[in-house]
RODO-2510 file (C-alpha; in nm, 4 decimals, decimal comma):
residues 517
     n   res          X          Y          Z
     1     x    -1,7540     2,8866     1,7171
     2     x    -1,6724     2,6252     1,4350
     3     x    -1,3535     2,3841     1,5212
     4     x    -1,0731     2,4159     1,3365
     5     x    -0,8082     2,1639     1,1821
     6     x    -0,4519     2,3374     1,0441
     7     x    -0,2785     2,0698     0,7922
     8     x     0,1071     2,1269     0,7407
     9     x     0,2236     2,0239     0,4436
    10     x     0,0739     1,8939     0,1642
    11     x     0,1613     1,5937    -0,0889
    12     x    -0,0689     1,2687    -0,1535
    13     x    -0,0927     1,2542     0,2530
    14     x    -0,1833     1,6175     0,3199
    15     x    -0,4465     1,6418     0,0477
    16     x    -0,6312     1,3027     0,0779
    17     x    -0,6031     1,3464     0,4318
    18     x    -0,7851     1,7347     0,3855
    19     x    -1,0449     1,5518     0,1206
    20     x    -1,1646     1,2776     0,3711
    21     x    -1,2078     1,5164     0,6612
    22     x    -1,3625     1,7957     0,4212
    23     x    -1,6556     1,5179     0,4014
    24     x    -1,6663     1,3359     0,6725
    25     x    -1,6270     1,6492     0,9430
    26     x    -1,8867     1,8908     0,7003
    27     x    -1,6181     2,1577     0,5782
    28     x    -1,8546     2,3247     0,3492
    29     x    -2,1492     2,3357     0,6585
    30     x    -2,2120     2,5736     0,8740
    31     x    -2,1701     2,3512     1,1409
    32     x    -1,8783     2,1160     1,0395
    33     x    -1,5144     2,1638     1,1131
    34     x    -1,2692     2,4505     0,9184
    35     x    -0,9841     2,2989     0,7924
    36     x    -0,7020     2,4719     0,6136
    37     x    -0,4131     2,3187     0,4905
    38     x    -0,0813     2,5535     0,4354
    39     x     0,2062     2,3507     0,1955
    40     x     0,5028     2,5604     0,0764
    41     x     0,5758     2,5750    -0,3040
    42     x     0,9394     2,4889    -0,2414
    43     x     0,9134     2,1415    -0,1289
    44     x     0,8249     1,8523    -0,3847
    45     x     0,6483     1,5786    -0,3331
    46     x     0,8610     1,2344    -0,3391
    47     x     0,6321     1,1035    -0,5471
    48     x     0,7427     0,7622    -0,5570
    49     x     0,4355     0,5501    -0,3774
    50     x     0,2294     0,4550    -0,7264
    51     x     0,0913     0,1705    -0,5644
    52     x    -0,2428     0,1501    -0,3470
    53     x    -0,4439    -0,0975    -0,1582
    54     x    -0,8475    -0,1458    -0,2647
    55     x    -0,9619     0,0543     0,0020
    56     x    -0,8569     0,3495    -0,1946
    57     x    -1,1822     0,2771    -0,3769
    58     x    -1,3575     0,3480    -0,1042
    59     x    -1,1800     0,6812     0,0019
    60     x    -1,1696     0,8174    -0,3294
    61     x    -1,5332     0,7671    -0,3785
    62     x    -1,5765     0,9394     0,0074
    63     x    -1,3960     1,2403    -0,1683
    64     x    -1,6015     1,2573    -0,4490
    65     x    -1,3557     1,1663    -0,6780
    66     x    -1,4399     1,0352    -1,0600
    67     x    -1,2822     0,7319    -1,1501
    68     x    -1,2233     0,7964    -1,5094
    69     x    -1,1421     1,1619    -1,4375
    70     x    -0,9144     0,9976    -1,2079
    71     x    -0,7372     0,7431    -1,4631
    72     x    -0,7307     1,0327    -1,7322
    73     x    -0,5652     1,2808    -1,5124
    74     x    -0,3394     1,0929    -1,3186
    75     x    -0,2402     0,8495    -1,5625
    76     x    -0,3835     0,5330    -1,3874
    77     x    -0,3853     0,2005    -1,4727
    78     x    -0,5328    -0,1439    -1,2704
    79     x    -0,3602    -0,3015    -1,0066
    80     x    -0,5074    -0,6515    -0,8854
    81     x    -0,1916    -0,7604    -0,6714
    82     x     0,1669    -0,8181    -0,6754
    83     x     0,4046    -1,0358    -0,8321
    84     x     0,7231    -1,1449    -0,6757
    85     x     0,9703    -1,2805    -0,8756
    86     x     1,2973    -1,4830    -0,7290
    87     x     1,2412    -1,3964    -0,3121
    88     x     1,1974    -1,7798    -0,2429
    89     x     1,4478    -1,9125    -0,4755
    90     x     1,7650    -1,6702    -0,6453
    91     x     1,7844    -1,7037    -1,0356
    92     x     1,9312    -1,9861    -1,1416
    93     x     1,8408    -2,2108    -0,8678
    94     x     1,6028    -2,5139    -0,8646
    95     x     1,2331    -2,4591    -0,7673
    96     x     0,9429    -2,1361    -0,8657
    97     x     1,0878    -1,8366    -0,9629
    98     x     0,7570    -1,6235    -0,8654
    99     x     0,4576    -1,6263    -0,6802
   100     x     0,1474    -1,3453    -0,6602
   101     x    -0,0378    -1,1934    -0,3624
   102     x    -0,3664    -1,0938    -0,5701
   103     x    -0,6084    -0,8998    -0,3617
   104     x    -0,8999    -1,1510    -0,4314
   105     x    -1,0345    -1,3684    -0,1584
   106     x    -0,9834    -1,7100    -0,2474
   107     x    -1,2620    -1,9214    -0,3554
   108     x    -1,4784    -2,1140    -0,1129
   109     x    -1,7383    -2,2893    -0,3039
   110     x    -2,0548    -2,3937    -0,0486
   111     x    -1,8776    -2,2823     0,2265
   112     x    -1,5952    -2,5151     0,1928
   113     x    -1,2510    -2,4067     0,2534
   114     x    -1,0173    -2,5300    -0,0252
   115     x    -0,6763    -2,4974     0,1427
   116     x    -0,6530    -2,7460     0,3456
   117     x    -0,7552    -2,9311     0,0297
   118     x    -0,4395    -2,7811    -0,1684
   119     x    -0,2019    -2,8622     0,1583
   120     x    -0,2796    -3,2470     0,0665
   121     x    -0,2144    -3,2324    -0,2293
   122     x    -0,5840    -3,2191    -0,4380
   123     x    -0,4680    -2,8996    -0,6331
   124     x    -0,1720    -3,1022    -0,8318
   125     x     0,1232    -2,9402    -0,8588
   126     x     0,0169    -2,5777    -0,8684
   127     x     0,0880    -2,3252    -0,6480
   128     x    -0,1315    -2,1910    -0,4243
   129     x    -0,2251    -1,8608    -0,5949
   130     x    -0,3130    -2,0228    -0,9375
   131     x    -0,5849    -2,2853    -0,8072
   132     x    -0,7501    -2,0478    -0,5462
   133     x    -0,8798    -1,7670    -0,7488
   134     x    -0,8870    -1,6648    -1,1206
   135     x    -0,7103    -1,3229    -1,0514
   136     x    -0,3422    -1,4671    -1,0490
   137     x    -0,4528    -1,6165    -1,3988
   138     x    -0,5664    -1,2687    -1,5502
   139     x    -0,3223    -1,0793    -1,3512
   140     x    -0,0604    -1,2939    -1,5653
   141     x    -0,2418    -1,1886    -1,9525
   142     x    -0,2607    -0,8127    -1,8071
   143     x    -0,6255    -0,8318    -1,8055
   144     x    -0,8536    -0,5323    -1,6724
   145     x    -1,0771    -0,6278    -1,3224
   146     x    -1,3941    -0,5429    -1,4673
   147     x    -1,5545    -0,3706    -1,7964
   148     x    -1,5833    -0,0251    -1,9266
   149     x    -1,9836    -0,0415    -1,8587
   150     x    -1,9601    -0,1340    -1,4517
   151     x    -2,0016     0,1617    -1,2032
   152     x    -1,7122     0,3324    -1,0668
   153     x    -1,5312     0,1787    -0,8163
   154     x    -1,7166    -0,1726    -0,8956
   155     x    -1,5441    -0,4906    -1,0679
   156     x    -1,6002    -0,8499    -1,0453
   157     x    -1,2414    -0,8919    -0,9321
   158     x    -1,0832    -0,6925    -0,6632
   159     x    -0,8920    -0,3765    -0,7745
   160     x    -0,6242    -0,0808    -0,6581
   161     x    -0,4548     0,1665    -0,8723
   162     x    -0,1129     0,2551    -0,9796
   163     x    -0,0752     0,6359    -1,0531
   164     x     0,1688     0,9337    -1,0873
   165     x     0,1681     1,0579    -0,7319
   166     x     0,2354     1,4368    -0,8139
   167     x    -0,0729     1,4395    -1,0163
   168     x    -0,3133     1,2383    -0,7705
   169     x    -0,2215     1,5144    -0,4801
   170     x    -0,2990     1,7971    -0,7568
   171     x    -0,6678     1,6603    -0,8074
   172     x    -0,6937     1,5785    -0,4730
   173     x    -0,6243     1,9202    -0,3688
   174     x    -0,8781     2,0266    -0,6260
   175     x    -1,1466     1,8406    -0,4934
   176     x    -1,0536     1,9471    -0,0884
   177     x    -1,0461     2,3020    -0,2401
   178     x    -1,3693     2,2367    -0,4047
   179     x    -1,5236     2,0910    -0,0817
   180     x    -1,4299     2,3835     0,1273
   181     x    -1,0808     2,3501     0,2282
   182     x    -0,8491     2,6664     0,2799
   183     x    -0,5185     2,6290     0,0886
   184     x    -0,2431     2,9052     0,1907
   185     x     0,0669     2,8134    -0,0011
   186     x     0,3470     2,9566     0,2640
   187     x     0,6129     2,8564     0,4558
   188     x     0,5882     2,7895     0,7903
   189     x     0,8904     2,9249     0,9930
   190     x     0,7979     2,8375     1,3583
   191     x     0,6027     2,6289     1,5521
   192     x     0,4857     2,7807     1,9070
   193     x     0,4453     2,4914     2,2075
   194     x     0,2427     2,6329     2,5324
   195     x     0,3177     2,5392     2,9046
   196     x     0,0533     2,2604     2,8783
   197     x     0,2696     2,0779     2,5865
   198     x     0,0780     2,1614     2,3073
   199     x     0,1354     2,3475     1,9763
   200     x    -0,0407     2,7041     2,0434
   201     x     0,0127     2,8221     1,6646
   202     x     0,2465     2,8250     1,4000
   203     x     0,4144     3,1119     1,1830
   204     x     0,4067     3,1574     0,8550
   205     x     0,6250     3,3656     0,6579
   206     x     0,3107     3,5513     0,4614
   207     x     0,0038     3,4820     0,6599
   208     x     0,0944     3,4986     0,9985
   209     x     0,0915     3,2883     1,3126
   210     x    -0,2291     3,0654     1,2484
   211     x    -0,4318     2,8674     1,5268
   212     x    -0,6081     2,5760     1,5130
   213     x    -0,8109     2,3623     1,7664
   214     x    -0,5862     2,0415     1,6139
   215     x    -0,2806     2,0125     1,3617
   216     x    -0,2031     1,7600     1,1518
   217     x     0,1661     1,7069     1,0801
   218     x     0,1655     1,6061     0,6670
   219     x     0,5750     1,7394     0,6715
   220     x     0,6604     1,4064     0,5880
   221     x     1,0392     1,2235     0,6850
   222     x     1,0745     1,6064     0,8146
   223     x     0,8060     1,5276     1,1216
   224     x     0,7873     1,9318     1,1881
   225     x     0,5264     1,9284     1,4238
   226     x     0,5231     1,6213     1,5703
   227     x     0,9186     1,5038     1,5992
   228     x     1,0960     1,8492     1,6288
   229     x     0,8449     2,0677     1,7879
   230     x     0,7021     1,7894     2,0262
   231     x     0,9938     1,5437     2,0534
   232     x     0,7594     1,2327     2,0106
   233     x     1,0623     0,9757     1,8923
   234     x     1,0662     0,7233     1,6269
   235     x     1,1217     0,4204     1,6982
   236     x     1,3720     0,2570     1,3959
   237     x     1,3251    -0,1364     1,2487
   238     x     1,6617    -0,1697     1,0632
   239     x     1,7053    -0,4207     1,3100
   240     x     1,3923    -0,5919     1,1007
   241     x     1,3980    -0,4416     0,8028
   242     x     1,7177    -0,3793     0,6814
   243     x     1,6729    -0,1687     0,3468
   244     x     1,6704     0,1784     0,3737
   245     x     1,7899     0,3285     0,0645
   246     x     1,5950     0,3931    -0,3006
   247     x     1,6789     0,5198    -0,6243
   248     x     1,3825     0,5444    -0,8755
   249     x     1,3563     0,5904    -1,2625
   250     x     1,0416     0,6897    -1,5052
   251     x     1,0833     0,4610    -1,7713
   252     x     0,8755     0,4780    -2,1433
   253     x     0,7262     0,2119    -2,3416
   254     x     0,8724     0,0518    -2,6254
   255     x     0,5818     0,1405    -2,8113
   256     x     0,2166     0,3169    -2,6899
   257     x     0,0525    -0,0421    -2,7185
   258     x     0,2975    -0,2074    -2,5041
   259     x     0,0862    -0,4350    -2,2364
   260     x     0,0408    -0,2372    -1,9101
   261     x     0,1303    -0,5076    -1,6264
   262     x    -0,2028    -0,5330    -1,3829
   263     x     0,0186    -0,5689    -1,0380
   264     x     0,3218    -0,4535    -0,9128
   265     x     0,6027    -0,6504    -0,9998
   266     x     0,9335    -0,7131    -0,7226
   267     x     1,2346    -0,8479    -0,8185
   268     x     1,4592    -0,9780    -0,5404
   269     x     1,8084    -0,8619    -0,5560
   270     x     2,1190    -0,9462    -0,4131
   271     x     2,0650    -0,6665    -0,1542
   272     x     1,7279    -0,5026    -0,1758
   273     x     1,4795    -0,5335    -0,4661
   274     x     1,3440    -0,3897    -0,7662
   275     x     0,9010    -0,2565    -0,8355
   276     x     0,8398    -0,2624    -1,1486
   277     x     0,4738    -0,0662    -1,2106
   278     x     0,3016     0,0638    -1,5126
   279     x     0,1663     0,3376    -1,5559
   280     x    -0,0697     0,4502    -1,9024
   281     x     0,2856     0,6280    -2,0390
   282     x     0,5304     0,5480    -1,8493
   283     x     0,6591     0,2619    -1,5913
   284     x     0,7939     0,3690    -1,2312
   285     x     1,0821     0,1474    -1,2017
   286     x     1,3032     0,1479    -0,8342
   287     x     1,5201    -0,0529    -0,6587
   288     x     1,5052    -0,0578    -0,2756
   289     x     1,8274    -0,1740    -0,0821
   290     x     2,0630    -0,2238     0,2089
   291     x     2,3051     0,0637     0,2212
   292     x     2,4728    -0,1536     0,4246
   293     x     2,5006    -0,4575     0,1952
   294     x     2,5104    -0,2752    -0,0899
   295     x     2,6719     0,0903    -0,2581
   296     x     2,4496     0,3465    -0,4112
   297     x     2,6751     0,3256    -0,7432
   298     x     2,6289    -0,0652    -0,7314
   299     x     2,2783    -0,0295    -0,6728
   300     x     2,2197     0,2012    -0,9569
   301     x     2,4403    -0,0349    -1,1773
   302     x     2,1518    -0,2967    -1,0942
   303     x     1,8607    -0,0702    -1,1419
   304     x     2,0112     0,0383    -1,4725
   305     x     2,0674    -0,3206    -1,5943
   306     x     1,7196    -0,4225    -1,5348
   307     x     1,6094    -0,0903    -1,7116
   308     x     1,8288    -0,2279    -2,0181
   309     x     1,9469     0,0215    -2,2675
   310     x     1,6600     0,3058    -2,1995
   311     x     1,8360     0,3744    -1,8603
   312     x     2,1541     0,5386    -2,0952
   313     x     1,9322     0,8734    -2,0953
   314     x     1,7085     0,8366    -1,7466
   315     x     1,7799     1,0353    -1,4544
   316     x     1,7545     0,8499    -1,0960
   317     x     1,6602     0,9577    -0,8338
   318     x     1,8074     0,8863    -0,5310
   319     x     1,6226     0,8320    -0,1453
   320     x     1,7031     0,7683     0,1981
   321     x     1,4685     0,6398     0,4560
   322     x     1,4941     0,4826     0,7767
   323     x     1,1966     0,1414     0,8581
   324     x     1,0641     0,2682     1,1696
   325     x     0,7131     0,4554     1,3164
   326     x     0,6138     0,6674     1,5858
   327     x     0,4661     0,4733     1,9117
   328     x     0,2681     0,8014     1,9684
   329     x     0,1114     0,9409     1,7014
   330     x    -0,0898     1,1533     1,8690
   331     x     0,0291     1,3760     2,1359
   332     x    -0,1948     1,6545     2,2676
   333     x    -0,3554     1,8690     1,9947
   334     x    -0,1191     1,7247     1,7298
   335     x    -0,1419     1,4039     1,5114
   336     x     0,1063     1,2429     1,2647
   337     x     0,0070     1,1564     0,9399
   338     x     0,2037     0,9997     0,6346
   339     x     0,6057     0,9956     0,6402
   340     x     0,5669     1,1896     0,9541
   341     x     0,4226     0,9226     1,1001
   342     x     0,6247     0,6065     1,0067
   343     x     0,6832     0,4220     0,7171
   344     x     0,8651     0,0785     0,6142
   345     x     0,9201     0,0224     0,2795
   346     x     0,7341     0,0593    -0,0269
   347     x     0,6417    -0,3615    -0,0559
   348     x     0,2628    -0,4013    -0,0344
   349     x     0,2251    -0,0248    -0,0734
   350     x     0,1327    -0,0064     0,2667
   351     x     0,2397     0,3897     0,2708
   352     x    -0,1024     0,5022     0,1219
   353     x    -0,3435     0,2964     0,2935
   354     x    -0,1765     0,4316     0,6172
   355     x    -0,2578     0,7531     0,5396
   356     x    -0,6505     0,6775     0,4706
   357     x    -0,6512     0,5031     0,7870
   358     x    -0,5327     0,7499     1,0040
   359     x    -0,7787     0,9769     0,8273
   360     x    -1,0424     0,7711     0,9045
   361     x    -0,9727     0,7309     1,2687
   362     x    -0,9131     1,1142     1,2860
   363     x    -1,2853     1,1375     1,1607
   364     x    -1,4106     0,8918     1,4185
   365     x    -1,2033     1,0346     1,6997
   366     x    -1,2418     1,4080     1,6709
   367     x    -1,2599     1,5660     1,9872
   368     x    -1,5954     1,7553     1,9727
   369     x    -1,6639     1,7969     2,2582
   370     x    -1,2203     1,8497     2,3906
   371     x    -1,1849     1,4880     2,4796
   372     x    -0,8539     1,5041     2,3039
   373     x    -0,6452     1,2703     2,5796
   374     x    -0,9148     1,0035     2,5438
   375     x    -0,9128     0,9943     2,1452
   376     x    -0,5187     1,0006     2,1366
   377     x    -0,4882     0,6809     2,4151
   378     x    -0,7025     0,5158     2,1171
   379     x    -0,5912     0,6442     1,7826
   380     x    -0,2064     0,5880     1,9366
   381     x    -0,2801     0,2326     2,0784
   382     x    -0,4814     0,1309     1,7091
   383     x    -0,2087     0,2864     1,4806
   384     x     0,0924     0,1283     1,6861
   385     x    -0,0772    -0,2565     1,6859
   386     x    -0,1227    -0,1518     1,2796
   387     x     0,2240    -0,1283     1,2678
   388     x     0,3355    -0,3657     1,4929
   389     x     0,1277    -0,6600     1,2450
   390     x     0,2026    -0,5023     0,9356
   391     x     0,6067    -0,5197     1,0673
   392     x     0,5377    -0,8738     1,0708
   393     x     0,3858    -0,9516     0,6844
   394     x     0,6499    -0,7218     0,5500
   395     x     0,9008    -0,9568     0,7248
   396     x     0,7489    -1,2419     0,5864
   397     x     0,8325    -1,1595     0,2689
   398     x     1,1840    -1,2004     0,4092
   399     x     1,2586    -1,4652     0,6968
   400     x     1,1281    -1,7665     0,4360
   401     x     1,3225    -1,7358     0,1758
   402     x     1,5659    -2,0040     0,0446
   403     x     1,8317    -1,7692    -0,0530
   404     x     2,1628    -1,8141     0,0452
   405     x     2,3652    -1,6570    -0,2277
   406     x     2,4421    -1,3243    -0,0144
   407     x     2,4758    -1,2105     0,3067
   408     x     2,1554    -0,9836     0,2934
   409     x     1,9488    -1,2952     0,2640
   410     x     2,1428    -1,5026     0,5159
   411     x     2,1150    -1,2097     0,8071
   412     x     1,7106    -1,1732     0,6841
   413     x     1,6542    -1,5589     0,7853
   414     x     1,8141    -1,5424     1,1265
   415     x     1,6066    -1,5848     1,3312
   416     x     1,7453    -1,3190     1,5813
   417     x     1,6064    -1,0721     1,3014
   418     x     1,2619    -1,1964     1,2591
   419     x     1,0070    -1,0592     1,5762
   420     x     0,8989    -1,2499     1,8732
   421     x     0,5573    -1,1897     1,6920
   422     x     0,5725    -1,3476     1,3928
   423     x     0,7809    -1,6510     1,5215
   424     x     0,4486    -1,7153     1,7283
   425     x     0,2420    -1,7031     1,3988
   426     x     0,4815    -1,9657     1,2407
   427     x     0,4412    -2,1689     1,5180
   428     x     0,0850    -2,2344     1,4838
   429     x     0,0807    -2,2510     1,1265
   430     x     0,2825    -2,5534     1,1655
   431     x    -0,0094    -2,7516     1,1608
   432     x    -0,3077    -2,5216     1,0660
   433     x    -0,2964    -2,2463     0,8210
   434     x    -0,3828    -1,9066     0,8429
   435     x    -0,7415    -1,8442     0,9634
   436     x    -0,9782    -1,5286     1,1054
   437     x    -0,8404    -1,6771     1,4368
   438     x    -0,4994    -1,5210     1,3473
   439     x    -0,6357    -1,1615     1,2414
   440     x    -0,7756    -0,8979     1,4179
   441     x    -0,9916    -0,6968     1,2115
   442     x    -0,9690    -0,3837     1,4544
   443     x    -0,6220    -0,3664     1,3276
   444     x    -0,4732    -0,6081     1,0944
   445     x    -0,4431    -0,4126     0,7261
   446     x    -0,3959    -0,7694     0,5673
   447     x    -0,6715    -1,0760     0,5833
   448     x    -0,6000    -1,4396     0,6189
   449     x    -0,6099    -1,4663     0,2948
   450     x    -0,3190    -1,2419     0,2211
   451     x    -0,0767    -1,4317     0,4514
   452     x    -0,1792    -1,7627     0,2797
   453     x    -0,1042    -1,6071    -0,0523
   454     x     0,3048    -1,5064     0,1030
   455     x     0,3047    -1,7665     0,3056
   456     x     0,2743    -2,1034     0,0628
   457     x     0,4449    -1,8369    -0,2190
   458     x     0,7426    -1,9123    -0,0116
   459     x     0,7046    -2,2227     0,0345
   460     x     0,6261    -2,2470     0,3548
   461     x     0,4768    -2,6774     0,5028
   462     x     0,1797    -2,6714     0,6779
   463     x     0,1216    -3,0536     0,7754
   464     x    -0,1743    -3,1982     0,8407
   465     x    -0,1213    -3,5535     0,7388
   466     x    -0,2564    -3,6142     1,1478
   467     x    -0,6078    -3,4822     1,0679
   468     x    -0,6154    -3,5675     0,6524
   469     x    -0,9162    -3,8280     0,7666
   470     x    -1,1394    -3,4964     0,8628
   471     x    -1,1093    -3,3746     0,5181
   472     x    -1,3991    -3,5726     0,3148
   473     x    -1,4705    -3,3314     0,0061
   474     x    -1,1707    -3,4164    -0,2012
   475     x    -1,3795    -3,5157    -0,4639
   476     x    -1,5694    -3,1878    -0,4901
   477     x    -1,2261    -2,9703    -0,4151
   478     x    -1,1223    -3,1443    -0,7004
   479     x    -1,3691    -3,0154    -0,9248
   480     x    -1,3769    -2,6500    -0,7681
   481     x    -1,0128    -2,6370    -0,8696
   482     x    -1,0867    -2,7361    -1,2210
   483     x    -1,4064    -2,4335    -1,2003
   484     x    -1,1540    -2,2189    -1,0892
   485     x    -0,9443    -2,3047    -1,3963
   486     x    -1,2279    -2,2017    -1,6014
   487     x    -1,3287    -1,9213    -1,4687
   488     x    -1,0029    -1,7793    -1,5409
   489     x    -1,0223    -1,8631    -1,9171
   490     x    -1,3632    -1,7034    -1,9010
   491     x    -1,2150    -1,3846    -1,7213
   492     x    -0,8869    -1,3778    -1,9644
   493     x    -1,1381    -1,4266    -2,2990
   494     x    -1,3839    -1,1712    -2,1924
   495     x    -1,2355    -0,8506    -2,0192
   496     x    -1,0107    -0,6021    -2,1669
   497     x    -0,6386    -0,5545    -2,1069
   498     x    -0,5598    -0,2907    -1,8386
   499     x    -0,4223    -0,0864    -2,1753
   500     x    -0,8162    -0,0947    -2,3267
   501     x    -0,9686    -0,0264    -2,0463
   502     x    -0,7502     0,3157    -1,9191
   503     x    -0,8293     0,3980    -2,3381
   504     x    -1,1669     0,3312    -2,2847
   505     x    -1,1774     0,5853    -1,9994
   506     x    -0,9728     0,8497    -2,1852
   507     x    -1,2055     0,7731    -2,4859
   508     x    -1,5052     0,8757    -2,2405
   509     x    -1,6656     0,5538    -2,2458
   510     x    -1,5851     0,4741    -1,9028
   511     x    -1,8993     0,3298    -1,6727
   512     x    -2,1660     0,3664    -1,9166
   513     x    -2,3781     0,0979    -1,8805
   514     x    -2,4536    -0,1954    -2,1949
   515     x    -2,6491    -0,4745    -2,2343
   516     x    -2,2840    -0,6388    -2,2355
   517     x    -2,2303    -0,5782    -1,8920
***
């Protein structure tokens, strides 16, 4: 008898969670797995996470997904990185008003490392993020990764997407249905737990009680399965992370040639801040707060004022979440996945790239052969150290800053707010940076390299005036600052704005290959 997997709910989590394990765990064999997934049509998706990491690449091309098909129908454009504008210093005050986390590794020409380099000063007076890497550089002119004529999925510079989440969970429920996924759109009313703990079926109000050999809870804040059915608890970080309100806006161009920004763009605000992404038609525009430093009508007055004048005739939508995640994700026959699972906040997009993870572990851990105890002990350990680090690098973004202009910033610096955790990590980076030493690749979602980039954004001194002697390539550093400097005029003068490219993929021109490329 095949398995059998039973998805509730549906939304960006349910379906890319249904695609991946429709092709990893053979839905459309004889032998693989069943899997059905059962949303109802009366809740909406919240449709607010337009920002992904670059593994998405990966898991959209695991799914079978089209990359142009993709841009066209979800109304996709580039994203290289983020841009954070006033978190070290507030406007007005002396100092950078911005620094970028692009997703590029940094440059290492011959194998040497040119940070420590930077640290003593060999890179000038730029920040970090300019002399490492051309990305920042064509990040800034709203340049495209790569050309129309490389392969989907491939760019010389590393690459995410921003898209309309409503319409990436339709095509991704296309392509599960496609690769052998049963959708029942229902409502389920009930949700039966045996003697032995676990869920023994759930009813529907028009197909039934269905079974399943494991459930995946994809009810988002909700947590049906998982949190009211099986009473695993969350475990809150408003002691952390302190916003926990959102209000969101779809905002038009000016004009249908505007630029299309290639990274997310956050604003620091007096209590919260604001993303800023762009989208082929449209931009997603939010601002994430305190509640408790800060009113809803206050907020909105600050989203509405960065909007400018367009806001007069844009409805906002309005959000309440709580920082937090499960400790057990996994309990019996049921896993967590998505807002049922945990989620922060949405800096660094981090709520997508959950999901594929989990789905990927799900794939790796299936319990063939009933071991379900012995996958959950390892799924639950992996995804709580996942959000135990990524805690941390969220709070970085925080505990460094300079501002002192309100009392959100001055509680985010105490130190009584910032984890055990991550005061150990700025310990040691006292007098080393950030190296593979620091990250675990089992579980870390962010490299070195991104903790450099937020780390020396915010201005953070790592001295090492005591070992400066070691360092004998200055020379050479030197001059693979200045190549990096070129290479980003190359980039800038030969690949198309993120605007050409999404019209060169609407136009059908989109990975054809050219003696250009």
């Amino acid at each position: 008898m095949r398995k059998t997997i039973l998805i509730v709910g549906g939304g960006t989590a349910g379906w890319l969670t249904a695609g991946y394990l429709a092709r990893r765990l053979g839905a459309d064999l004889p032998g693989g797995v069943e899997i059905c997934l059962v949303e109802s049509a009366e809740i909406g998706i919240l449709g607010v996470g337009e920002g992904t990491f670059p593994t998405i690449r990966r898991t959209l091309a695991t799914i079978g997904i089209d990359e142009a098909e993709m841009v066209r129908r979800c109304g996709a454009s580039f994203k290289q990185g983020a841009k954070f504008v006033h978190w070290r210093h507030a406007p007005g005050q002396a100092g950078p008003d911005h620094y970028s986390h692009p997703f590029q590794v940094a440059e290492s020409p011959n194998g040497m490392e040119l940070l420590p380099y930077w640290l003593l000063g060999a890179g000038g007076d730029s920040n970090w993020d300019d002399v490492c890497g051309p990305q920042k550089m064509a990040m800034d002119a709203c340049r495209a990764p790569k050309l129309p004529s490389h392969p989907d999925y491939v760019a010389p510079l590393n690459y995410a997407y921003h898209f309309d989440a409503v319409t990436l969970a339709a095509m991704l429920r296309d392509k599960a249905v496609e690769n052998g996924v049963d959708h029942k759109v229902d409502q389920v009313t009930d949700v039966f737990v045996g003697e032995d703990g676990a869920i023994d079926g759930v009813r529907t109000a028009r197909h039934g009680i269905l079974h399943a050999d494991l459930y995946i809870d994809c009810t988002g804040f909700r947590a049906e399965l998982i949190g009211k059915a099986l009473g695993m608890p969350y475990r809150s970080c408003r002691d952390v992370l302190f916003c926990d309100s959102a209000m969101a806006m779809q905002v038009p161009y000016d004009s249908p040639v505007d630029p299309i920004a290639s990274c997310t763009i956050s604003t620091a605000q007096d209590a919260g801040w604001i993303w800023d992404i762009g989208l082929e038609k449209r931009r997603g525009i939010g601002h994430v707060f305190s509640s408790a430093h800060m009113d809803d009508t206050a907020a909105e007055d600050r989203l509405r004022a960065y909007v400018g004048p367009a806001s007069e005739r844009l409805e906002c939508r309005k959000f309440r979440f709580e920082a937090g995640y499960r400790e057990t994700n996994w309990h019996k026959n049921c896993v967590a996945i998505g807002l049922s699972s945990g989620f922060f906040e949405p800096l660094e997009a981090t709520g997508i790239v959950f999901s594929e993870i989990a789905a990927g572990m799900v794939a790796n851990l299936f319990p063939w052969g009933g071991d379900y105890e012995t996958s959950a002990r390892q799924y639950n350990l992996n995804m709580r150290k996942r959000y135990e680090r990524t805690l941390d690098f969220i709070k970085l973004h925080y505990c460094l800053s300079e501002r002192r202009d309100t009392p959100f910033w001055i509680e985010n610096v105490d130190p009584a707010s910032v984890p055990d955790s991550l005061l150990e990590l700025l310990d040691r980076w006292r007098f080393r940076p950030p190296t593979e030493m620091d990250i675990d690749l089992q579980v870390d979602i962010f490299s070195e390299m991104s903790w450099q980039y937020v780390l020396y954004g915010m201005g953070w001194k790592t001295d090492l005036s005591a070992k400066a002697g070691v360092y004998r390539y200055r020379e050479e550093a030197i001059q693979a600052f200045a190549n990096v400097r070129r290479q980003a005029d190359f980039a800038i003068a030969n690949l198309p704005s993120n605007r050409d490219l999404i019209s060169q993929a609407h136009r059908g021109h989109f990975g054809e290959r050219s003696a250009a490329a």
